[in-house]
C-alpha positions in Angstrom: -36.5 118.4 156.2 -37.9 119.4 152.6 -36.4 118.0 149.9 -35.8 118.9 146.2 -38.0 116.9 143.3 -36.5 114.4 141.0 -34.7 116.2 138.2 -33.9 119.4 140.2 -30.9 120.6 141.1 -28.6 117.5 139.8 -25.7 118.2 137.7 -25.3 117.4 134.2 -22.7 115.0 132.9 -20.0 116.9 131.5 -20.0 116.7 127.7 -17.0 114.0 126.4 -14.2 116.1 124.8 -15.4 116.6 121.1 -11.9 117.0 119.5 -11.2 113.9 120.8 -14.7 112.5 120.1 -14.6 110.4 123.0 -13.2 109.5 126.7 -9.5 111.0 127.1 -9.0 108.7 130.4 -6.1 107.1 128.3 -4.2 109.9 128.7 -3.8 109.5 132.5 -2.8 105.8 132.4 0.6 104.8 133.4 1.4 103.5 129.9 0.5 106.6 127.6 2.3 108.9 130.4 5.7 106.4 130.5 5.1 106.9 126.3 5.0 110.5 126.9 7.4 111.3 128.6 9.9 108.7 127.1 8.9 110.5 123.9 9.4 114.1 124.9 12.5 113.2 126.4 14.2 111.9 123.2 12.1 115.0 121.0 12.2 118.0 123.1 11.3 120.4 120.1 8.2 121.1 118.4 8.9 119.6 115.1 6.4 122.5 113.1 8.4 125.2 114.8 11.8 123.4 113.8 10.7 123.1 110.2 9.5 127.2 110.3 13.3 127.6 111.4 12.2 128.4 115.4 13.3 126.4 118.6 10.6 126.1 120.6 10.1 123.3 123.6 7.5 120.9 122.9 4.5 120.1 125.3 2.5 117.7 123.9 2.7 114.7 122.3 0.6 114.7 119.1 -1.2 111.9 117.0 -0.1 112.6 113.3 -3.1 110.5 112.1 -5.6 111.3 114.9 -6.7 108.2 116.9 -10.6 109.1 115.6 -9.5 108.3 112.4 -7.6 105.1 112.8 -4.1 106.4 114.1 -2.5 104.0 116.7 -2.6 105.1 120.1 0.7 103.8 121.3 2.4 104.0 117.7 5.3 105.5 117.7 5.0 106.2 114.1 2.4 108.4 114.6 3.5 110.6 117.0 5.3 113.7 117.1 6.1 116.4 119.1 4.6 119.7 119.3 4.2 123.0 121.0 0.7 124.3 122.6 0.1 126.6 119.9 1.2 124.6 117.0 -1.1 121.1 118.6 -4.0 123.7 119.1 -4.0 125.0 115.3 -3.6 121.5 114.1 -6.6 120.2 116.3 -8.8 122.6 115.4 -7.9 122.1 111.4 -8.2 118.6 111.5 -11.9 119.0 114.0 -13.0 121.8 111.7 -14.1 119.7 109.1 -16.0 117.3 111.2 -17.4 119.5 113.4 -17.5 123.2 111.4 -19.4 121.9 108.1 -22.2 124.3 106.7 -24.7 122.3 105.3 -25.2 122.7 101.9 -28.5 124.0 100.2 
């Protein structure tokens, strides 16, 4: 039976998620999914819609001071809670100055 040359046809490693600039495993351990949900459960609301006068469920858990930058994983001081929309605009604010910088001439 024929069989392919070295280098063709393999798969490439999937790129690590760049807003997180590294592995996101932690977020499928027992302990940051017992945080979670121990955390939405007490803050059900997206705290950015509360302050914009909306009620709106929260579905993720946010890093106020992103991990990249030093924030504490497991802090609870530096979490909140937050809808889709308002986590996405957030991430990309806080990635578009690492990642969406025009070099200057």
């Amino acid at each position: 039976m024929p069989s392919l040359p070295k280098g063709r046809g393999r798969v490439k490693p999937v790129d690590k998620n760049k807003s997180w600039g590294g592995d996101t495993s932690v977020y499928r351990k027992k302990k940051w999914r017992e945080l979670r949900a121990f955390w939405i459960n007490g803050s059900p609301l997206c705290v950015e819609c509360e302050q914009e006068g909306r009620t709106v469920a929260a579905d993720v858990v946010d890093h106020v001071k992103p991990i990249k930058q030093g924030g504490g994983m497991y802090d609870m001081n530096n979490l909140q809670s937050l809808c889709h929309s308002c986590h996405n605009r957030k991430t990309y604010e806080e990635n578009k100055g690492i990642y969406g910088k025009e070099e200057e001439d």
